[in-house]
mmCIF file of the N, C-alpha and C atoms, coordinates in Angstrom:
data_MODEL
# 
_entry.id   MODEL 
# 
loop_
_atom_site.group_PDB 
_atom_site.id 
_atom_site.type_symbol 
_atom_site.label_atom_id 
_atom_site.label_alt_id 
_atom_site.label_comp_id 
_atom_site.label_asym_id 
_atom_site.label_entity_id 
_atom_site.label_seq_id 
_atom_site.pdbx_PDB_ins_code 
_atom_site.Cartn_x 
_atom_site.Cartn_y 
_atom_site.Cartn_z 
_atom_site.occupancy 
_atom_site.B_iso_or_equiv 
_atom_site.pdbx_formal_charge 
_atom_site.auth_seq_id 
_atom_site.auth_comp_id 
_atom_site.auth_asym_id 
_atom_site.auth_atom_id 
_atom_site.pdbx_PDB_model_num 
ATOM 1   N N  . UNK A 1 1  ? 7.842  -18.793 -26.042 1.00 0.00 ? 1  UNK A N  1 
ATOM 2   C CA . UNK A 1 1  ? 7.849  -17.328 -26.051 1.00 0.00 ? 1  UNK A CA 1 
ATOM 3   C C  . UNK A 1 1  ? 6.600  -16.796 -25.348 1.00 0.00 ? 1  UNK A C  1 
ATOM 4   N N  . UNK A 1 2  ? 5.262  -17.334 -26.040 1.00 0.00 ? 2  UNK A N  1 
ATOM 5   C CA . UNK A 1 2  ? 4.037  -16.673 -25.169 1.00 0.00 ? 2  UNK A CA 1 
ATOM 6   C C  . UNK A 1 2  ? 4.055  -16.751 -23.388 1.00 0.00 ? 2  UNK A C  1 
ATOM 7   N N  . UNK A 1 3  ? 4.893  -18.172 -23.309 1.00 0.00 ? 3  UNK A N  1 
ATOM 8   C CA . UNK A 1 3  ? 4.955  -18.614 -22.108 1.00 0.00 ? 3  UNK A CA 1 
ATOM 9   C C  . UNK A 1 3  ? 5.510  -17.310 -20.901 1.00 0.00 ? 3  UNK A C  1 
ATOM 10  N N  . UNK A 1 4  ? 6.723  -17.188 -21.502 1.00 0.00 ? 4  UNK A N  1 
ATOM 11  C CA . UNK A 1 4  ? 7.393  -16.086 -20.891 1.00 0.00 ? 4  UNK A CA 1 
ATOM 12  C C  . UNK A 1 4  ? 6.766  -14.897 -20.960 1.00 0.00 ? 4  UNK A C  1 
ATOM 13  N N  . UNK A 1 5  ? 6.070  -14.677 -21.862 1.00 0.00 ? 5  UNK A N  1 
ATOM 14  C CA . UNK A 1 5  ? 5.265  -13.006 -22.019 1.00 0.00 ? 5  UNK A CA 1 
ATOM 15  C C  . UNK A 1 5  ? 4.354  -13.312 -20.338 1.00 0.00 ? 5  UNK A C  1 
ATOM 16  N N  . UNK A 1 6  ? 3.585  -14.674 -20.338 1.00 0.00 ? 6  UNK A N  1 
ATOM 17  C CA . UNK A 1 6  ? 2.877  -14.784 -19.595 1.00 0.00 ? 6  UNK A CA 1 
ATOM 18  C C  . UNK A 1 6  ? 3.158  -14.747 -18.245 1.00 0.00 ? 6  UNK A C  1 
ATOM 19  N N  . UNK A 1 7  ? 4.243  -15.391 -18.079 1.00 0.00 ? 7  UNK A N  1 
ATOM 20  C CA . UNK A 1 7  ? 5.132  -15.498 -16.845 1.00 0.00 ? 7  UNK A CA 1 
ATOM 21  C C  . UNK A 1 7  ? 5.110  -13.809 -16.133 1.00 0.00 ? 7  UNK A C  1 
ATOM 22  N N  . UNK A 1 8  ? 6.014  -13.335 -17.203 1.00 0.00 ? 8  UNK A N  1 
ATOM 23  C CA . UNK A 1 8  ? 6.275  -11.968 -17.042 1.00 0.00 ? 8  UNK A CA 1 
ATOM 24  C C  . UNK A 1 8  ? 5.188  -11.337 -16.270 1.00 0.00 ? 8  UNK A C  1 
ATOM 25  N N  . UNK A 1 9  ? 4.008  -11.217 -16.780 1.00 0.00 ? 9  UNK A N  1 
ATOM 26  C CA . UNK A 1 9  ? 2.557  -10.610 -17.049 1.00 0.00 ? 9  UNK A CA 1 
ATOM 27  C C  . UNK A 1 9  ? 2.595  -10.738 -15.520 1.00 0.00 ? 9  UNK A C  1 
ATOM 28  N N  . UNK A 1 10 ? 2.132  -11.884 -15.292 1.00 0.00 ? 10 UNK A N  1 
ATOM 29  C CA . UNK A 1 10 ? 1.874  -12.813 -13.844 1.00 0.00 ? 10 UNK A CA 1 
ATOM 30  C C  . UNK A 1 10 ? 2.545  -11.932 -12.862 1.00 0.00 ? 10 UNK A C  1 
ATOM 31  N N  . UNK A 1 11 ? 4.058  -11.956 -13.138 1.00 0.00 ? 11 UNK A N  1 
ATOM 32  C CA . UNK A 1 11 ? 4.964  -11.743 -12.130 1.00 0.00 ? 11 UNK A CA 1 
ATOM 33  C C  . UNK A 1 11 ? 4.975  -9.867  -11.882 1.00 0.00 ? 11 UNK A C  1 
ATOM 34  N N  . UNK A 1 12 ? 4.083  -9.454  -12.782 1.00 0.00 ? 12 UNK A N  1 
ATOM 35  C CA . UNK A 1 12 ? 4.319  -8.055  -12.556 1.00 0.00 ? 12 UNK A CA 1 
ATOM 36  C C  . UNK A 1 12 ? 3.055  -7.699  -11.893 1.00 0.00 ? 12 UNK A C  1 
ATOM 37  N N  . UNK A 1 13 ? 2.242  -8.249  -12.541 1.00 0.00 ? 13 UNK A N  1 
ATOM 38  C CA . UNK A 1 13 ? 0.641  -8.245  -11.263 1.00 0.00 ? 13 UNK A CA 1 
ATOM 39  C C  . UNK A 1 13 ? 0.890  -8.371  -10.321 1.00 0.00 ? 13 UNK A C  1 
ATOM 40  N N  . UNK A 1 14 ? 1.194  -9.492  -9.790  1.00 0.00 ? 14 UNK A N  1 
ATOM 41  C CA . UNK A 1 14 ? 1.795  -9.800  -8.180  1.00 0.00 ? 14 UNK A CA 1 
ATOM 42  C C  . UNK A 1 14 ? 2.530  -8.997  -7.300  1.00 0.00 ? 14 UNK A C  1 
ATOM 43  N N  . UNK A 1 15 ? 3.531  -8.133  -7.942  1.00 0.00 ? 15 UNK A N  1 
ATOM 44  C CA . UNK A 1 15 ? 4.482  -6.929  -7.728  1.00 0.00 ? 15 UNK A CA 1 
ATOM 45  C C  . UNK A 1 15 ? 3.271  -6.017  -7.315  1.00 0.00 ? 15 UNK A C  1 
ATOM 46  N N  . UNK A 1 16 ? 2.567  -5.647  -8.570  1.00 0.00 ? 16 UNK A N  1 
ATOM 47  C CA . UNK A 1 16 ? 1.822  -4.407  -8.720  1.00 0.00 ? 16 UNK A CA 1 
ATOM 48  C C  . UNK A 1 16 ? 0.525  -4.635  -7.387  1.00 0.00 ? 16 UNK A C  1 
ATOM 49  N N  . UNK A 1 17 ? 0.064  -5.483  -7.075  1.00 0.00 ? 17 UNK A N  1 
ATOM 50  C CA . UNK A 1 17 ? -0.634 -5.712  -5.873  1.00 0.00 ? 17 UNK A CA 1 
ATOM 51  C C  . UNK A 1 17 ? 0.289  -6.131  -4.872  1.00 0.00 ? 17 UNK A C  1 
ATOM 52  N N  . UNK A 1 18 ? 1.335  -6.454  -4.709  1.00 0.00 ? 18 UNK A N  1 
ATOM 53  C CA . UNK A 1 18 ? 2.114  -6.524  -3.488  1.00 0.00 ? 18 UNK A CA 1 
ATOM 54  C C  . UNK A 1 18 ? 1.993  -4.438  -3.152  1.00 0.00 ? 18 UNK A C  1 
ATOM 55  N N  . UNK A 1 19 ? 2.571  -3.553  -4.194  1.00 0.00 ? 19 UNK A N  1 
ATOM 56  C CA . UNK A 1 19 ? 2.963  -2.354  -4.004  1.00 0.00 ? 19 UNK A CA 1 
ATOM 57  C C  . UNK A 1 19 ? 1.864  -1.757  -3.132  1.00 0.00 ? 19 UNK A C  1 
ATOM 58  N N  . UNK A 1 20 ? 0.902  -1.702  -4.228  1.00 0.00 ? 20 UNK A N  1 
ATOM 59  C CA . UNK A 1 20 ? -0.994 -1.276  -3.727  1.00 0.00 ? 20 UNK A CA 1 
ATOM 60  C C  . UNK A 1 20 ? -0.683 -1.662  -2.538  1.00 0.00 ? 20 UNK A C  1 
ATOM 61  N N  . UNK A 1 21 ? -0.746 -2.965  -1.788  1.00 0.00 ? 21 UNK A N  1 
ATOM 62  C CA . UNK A 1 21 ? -0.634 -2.986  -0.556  1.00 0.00 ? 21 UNK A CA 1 
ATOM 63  C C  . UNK A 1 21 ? -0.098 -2.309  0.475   1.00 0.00 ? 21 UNK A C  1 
ATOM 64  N N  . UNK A 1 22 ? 1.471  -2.202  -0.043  1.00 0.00 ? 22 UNK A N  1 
ATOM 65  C CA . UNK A 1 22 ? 2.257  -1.491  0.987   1.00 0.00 ? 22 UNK A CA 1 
ATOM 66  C C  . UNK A 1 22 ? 2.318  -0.002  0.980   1.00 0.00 ? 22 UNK A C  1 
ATOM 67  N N  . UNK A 1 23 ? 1.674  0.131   -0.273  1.00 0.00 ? 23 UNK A N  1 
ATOM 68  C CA . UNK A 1 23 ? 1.012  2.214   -0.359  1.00 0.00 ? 23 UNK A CA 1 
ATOM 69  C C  . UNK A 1 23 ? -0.073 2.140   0.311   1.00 0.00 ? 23 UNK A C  1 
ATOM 70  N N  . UNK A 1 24 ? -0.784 1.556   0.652   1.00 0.00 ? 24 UNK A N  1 
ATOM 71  C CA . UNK A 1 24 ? -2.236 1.437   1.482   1.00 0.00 ? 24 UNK A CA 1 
ATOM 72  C C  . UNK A 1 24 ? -2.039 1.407   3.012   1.00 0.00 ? 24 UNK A C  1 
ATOM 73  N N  . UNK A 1 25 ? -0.724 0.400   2.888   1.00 0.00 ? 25 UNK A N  1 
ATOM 74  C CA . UNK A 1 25 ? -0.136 0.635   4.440   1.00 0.00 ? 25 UNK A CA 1 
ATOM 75  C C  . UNK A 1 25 ? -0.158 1.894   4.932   1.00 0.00 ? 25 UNK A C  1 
ATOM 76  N N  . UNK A 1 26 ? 1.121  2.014   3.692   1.00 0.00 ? 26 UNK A N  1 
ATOM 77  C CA . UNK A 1 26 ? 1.554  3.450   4.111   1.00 0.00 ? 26 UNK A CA 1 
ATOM 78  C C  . UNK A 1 26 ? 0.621  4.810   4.546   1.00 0.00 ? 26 UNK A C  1 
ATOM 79  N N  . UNK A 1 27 ? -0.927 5.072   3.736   1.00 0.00 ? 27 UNK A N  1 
ATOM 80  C CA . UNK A 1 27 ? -1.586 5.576   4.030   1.00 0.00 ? 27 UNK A CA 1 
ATOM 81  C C  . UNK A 1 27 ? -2.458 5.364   5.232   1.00 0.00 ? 27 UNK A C  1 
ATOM 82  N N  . UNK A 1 28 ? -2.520 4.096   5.633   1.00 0.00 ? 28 UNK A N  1 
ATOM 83  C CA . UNK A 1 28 ? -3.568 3.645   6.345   1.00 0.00 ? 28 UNK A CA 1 
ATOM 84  C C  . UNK A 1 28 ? -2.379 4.380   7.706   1.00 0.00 ? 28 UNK A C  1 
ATOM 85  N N  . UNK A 1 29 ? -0.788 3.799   7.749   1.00 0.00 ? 29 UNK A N  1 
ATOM 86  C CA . UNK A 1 29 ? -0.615 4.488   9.239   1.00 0.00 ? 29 UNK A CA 1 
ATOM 87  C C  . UNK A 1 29 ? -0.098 5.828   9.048   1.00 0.00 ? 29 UNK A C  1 
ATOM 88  N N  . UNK A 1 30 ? -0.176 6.831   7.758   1.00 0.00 ? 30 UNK A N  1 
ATOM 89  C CA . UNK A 1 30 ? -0.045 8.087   7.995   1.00 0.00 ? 30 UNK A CA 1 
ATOM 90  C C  . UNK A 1 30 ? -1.416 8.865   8.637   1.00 0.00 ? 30 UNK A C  1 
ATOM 91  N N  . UNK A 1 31 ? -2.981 8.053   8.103   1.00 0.00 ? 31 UNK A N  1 
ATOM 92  C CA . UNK A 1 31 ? -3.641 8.406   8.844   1.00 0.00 ? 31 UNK A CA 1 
ATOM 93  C C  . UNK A 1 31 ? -3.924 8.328   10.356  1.00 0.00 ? 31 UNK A C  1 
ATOM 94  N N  . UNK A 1 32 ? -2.995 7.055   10.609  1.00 0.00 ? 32 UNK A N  1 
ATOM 95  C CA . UNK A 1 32 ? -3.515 6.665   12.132  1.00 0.00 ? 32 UNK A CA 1 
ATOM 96  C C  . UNK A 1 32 ? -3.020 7.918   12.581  1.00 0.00 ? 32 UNK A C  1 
ATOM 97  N N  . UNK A 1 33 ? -1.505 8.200   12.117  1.00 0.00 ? 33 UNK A N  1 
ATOM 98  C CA . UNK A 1 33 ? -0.783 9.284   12.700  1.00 0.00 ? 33 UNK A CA 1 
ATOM 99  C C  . UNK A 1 33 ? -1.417 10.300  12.867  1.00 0.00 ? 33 UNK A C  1 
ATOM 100 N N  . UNK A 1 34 ? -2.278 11.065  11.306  1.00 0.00 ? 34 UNK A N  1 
ATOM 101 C CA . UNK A 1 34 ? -2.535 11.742  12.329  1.00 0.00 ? 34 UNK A CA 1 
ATOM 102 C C  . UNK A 1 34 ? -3.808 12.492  12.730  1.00 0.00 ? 34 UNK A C  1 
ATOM 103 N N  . UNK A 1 35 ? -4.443 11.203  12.865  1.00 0.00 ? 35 UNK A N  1 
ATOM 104 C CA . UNK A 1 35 ? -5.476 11.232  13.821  1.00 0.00 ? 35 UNK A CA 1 
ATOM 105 C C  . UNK A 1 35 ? -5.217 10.833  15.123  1.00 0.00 ? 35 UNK A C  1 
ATOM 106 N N  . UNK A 1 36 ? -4.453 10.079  15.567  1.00 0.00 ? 36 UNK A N  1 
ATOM 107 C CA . UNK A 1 36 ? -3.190 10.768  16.830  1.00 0.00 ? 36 UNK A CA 1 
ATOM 108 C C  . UNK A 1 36 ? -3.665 12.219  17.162  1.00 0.00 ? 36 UNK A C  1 
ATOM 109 N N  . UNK A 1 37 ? -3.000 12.732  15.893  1.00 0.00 ? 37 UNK A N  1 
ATOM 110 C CA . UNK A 1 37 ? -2.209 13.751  16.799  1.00 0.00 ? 37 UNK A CA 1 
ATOM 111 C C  . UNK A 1 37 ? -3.891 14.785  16.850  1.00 0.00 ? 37 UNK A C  1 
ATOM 112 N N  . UNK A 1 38 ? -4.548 14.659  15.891  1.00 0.00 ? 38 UNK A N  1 
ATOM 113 C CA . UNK A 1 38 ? -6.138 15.507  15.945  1.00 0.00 ? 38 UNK A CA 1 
ATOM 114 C C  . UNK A 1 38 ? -6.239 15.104  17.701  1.00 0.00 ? 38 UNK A C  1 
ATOM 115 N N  . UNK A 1 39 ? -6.588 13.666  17.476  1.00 0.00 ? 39 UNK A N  1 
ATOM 116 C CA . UNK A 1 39 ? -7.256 13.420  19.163  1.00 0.00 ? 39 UNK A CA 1 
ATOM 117 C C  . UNK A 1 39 ? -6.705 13.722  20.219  1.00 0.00 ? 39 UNK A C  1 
ATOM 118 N N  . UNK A 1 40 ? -4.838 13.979  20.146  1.00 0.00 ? 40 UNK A N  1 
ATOM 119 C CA . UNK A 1 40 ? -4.178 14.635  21.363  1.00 0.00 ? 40 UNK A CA 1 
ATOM 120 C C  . UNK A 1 40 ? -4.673 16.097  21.166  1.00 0.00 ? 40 UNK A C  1 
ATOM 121 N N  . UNK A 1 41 ? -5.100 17.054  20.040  1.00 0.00 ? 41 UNK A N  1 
ATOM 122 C CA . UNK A 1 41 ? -5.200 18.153  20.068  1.00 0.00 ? 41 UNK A CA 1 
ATOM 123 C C  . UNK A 1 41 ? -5.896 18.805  20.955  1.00 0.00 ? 41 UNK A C  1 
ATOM 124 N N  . UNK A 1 42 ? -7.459 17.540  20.443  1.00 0.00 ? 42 UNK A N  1 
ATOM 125 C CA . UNK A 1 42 ? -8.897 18.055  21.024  1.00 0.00 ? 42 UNK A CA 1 
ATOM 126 C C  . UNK A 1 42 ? -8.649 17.480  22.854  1.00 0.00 ? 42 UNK A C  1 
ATOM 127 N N  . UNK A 1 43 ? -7.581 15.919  23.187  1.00 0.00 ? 43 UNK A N  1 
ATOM 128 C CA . UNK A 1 43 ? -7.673 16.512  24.262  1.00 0.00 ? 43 UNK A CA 1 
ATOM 129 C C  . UNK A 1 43 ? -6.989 17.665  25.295  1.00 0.00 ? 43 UNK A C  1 
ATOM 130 N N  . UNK A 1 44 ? -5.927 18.161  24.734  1.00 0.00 ? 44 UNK A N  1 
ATOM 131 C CA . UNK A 1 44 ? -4.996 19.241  25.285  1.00 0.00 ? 44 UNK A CA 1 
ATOM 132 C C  . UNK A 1 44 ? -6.407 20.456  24.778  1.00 0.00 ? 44 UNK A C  1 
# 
């Protein structure tokens, strides 16, 4: 039984830092975006 609590535990950390990651993505290229679009601003 503890085994499985543990398992569980494990397997949801791993999830929960897989996610963090791919929300970090996600922020990291909404900023690229748009600082894009700032740097096309300043050069137009």
């Amino acid at each position: 039984m503890l085994f499985i609590i543990r398992y569980k535990k494990e397997r949801f950390l791993s999830f929960l830092k897989r996610f963090k990651k791919s929300v970090n993505k996600k922020k990291l290229i909404n900023n690229i975006k748009k600082n894009k679009y700032k740097i096309l601003k300043k050069i137009k």
